[in-house]
Phi, psi and omega in degrees: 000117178267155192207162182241153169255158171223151175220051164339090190256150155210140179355302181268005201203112159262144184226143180253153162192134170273106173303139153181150198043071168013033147258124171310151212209306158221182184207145190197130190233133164251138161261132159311348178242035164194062163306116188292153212236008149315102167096335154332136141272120177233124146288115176240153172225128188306121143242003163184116171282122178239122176268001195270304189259019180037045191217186168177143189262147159282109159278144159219030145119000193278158185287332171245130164292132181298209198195112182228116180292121188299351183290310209265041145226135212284138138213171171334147172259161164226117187331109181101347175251167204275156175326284233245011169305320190258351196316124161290196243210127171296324171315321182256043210225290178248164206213128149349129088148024155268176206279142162215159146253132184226166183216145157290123187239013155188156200272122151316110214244088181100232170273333190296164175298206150262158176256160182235162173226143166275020188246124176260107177257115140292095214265162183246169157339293208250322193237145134221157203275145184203101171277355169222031165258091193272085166199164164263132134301160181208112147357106162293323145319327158297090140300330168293135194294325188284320162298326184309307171290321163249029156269324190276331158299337182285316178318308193295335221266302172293320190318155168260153172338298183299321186344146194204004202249204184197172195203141187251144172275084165325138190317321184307321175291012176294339178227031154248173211273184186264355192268311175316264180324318167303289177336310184287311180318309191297301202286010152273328156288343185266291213302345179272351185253313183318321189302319170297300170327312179308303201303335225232357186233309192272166179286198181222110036239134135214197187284132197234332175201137188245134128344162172280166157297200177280310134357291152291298163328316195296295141021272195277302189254021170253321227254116154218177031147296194309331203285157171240010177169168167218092172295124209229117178241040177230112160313300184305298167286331160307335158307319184280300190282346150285348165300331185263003134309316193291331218256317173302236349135035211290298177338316188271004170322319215269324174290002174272109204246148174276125171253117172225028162306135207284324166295147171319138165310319181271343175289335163259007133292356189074355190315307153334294157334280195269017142313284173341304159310289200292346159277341193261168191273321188247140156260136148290107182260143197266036146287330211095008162248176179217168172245177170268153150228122181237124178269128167237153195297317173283343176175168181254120185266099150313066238230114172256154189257128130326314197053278194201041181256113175227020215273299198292187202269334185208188215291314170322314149296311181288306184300347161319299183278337189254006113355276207294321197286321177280003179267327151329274184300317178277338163290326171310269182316352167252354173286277187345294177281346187090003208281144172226206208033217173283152209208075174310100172236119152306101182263166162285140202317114181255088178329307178294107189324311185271355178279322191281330149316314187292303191318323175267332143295328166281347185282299172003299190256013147286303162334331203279340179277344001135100173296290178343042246298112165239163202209115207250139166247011168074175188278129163273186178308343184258013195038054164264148190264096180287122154225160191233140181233130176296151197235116184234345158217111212315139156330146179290320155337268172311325161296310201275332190227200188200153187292128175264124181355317161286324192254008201052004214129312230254052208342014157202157215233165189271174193295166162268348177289330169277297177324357180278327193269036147256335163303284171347297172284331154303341169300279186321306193290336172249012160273327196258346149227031174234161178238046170310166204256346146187186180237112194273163190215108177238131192218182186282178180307285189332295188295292201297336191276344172281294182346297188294349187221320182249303191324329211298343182275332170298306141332306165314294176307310181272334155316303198315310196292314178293240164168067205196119178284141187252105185252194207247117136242134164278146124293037182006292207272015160267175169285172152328315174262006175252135192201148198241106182220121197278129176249146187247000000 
């Protein structure tokens, strides 16, 4: 399936989206003043060991001290045994003030810190690097038994003599040359040895190695085989990445192209639109049903719909087809949106045993296109689908917006008749332990005109009982549910 890249630059922003069958499939957006810190090297310093959570925070020069897990600190394997065989007590493992190099292995998310690992990878084009793991991966996507083998000799071949380190074989490297792996191999030894260096001259805490940028990520992991261009509409940056191309990445040269048509690049994709989309709660599918997707901090809900799809011959086929159709659009929409952790989907109830296999197969082989490591647990007793998409970077949600200021979040605000019987009760409660000469209730337009109108005999009603007048101001810049009441 083929597909283009865009690469939308501006000063504050660069933003990518992925094409095919000329629907965007994903879209990653970096603000130059908050670039994401997936794959950073930071020289850290232990500012607080918790022997309760087997964990202990890092400053690593970041606005939140990071999070580091006694599982994501490297230590020697011992042949036959499991990552978590030998895991020491994180108490005896780091101490208050000591030094680490450590790398962000998922972006601060919400409140949380970033998480960190002491196991350091560096990715190349082709390889990545594990300077203290001395072994080869090999891509699991790679299926074939006989490449699978004989990627890993073109690898073994090229290695230097000294090597002491280990390496994993990206999907990409299934159809490179031996020289194309050297290459990576060297400029993968430079930059762990610039890393080191870095380590042994700056204080703590600082940054030691930054990731490429988005831009250049796209570049190294995005572009295979499928792609059919990579559209660049900045002359400066289509100059640069073809340089970190040539040098990098020579294969992809030939696919980069300067966009320089008078429409915006993403407006003639349509890409703008479904940004829009993609911020809103409900989807349309164009049987005529939809789903809700609702984010929460512990997980993301799906909730599919029929809507107003009456197409098929009977109840069993419509709900079926438009099944089959949303396992389509929710594998999409999470590329799309970025959603990660646990991920709940109500598909509508299906009686039949094989409609609910095919429906779960297909979501299966929608997933499959999928960069992301995801994991389908099938329909539980309650016939829901769980699955989990690993989250390594905040939501398309969350980079564009923030919870809004009137409602916090919580996506509805109270009515103004409640808020008139909480002034009301709040009236009262502070008639019985002040004695003022009288009481102002300054609230929004809303809230004051019921007062002046279905309230006003209730209002009437609590002056009679205090025996104390109550009088009225608006305030324009509070919300609805915000209200002040001034003793005079």
């Amino acid at each position: 399936m083929n597909e283009d890249i865009l690469i939308n630059i501006t000063p504050q922003e660069t933003r990518v989206g992925l094409v095919q069958q000329g629907a965007v499939q994903e879209l990653h957006v970096e603000r130059t003043l908050s670039r994401g810190r997936v794959g950073n090297v930071y020289l850290g310093k232990v500012v607080r060991v918790l022997p309760g959570m087997q964990s202990a925070f890092i400053d690593i020069g970041l606005e939140r001290a990071a999070f580091l897990h006694v599982a994501d600190i490297w230590h020697p394997r011992v042949p036959g045994e499991s990552h978590n065989a030998n895991l020491q007590a994180i108490e005896k493992t780091v101490f208050d003030g000591q030094t680490l190099m450590v790398q962000v292995i998922k972006d601060p998310i919400g409140t949380k810190g970033a998480r960190l690992s002491t196991q350091i990878s560096i990715a190349g084009r082709t390889l990545v690097y594990l300077p203290q793991e001395p072994h080869i991966g090999i891509s699991q996507k790679i299926e074939s038994e006989a490449e699978r083998e004989a990627v890993r000799a073109r690898l073994t071949a090229v290695l230097p003599l000294d090597e002491k380190g280990g390496y994993i074989v990206r999907t990409i490297a299934e159809d490179s040359t031996s020289e194309e792996l050297a290459n990576d191999v060297a400029y993968l030894r430079t930059t762990w040895m610039t890393i080191q260096g870095q380590a042994l001259r700056v204080p703590a805490p600082s940054l030691l190695y930054e990731d490429l940028n988005l831009a250049q990520r796209v570049l190294r992991d995005f572009v295979s085989d499928e792609t059919s261009k990579v559209l660049v509409d900045s002359r400066e940056t289509y100059q640069k990445l073809v340089e970190f191309a040539t040098q990098f990445t020579p294969a992809v040269v030939p696919k980069l192209n300067h966009y320089v048509g008078e429409r915006p690049l993403f407006d003639l994709f349509n890409i703008e639109t479904e940004i829009e989309r993609a911020l809103s709660r409900r989807v349309d599918l164009k049987s005529g049903g939809y789903l809700m997707i609702d984010q929460t901090e512990a997980m993301t809900t799906i909730d599919v719909n029929t809507g107003g799809y009456v197409g098929a011959r009977n109840f069993d086929d419509t709900i079926f087809k438009t099944n089959l159709e949303a396992a389509h659009t929710i594998a999409r929409q999470l590329r799309l949106r970025n959603l990660g952790g646990i991920i709940i989907i109500d598909f509508i109830d299906m009686e039949n045993a094989e409609h609910r296999d095919q429906v779960l197969s297909e979501l299966r082989k929608a997933l499959s296109r999928d960069r992301t490591r995801v994991t389908v647990n099938g329909f539980s007793q309650l016939g829901l689908v769980e699955m989990t998409r690993k989250r390594t970077r905040e939501s398309l949600a969350h980079v564009l917006c923030e919870p809004c200021p009137i409602c916090l979040g919580k996506g509805q605000v109270k009515t103004p008749r409640t808020v008139c019987y909480d002034v009301l009760r709040e009236i009262l409660r502070e008639s019985r332990q002040f004695n003022p000469r009288e009481f102002r209730v300054v609230a929004s337009q809303t809230v004051i005109d019921l007062f002046l109108e279905e309230e006003s005999q209730h209002l009437a009603m609590l002056c009679d009982f205090i025996g104390k007048p109550v009088s009225l101001q608006v305030e324009n810049n509070l919300s609805q549910e915000q209200y002040d009441i001034v003793l005079m």
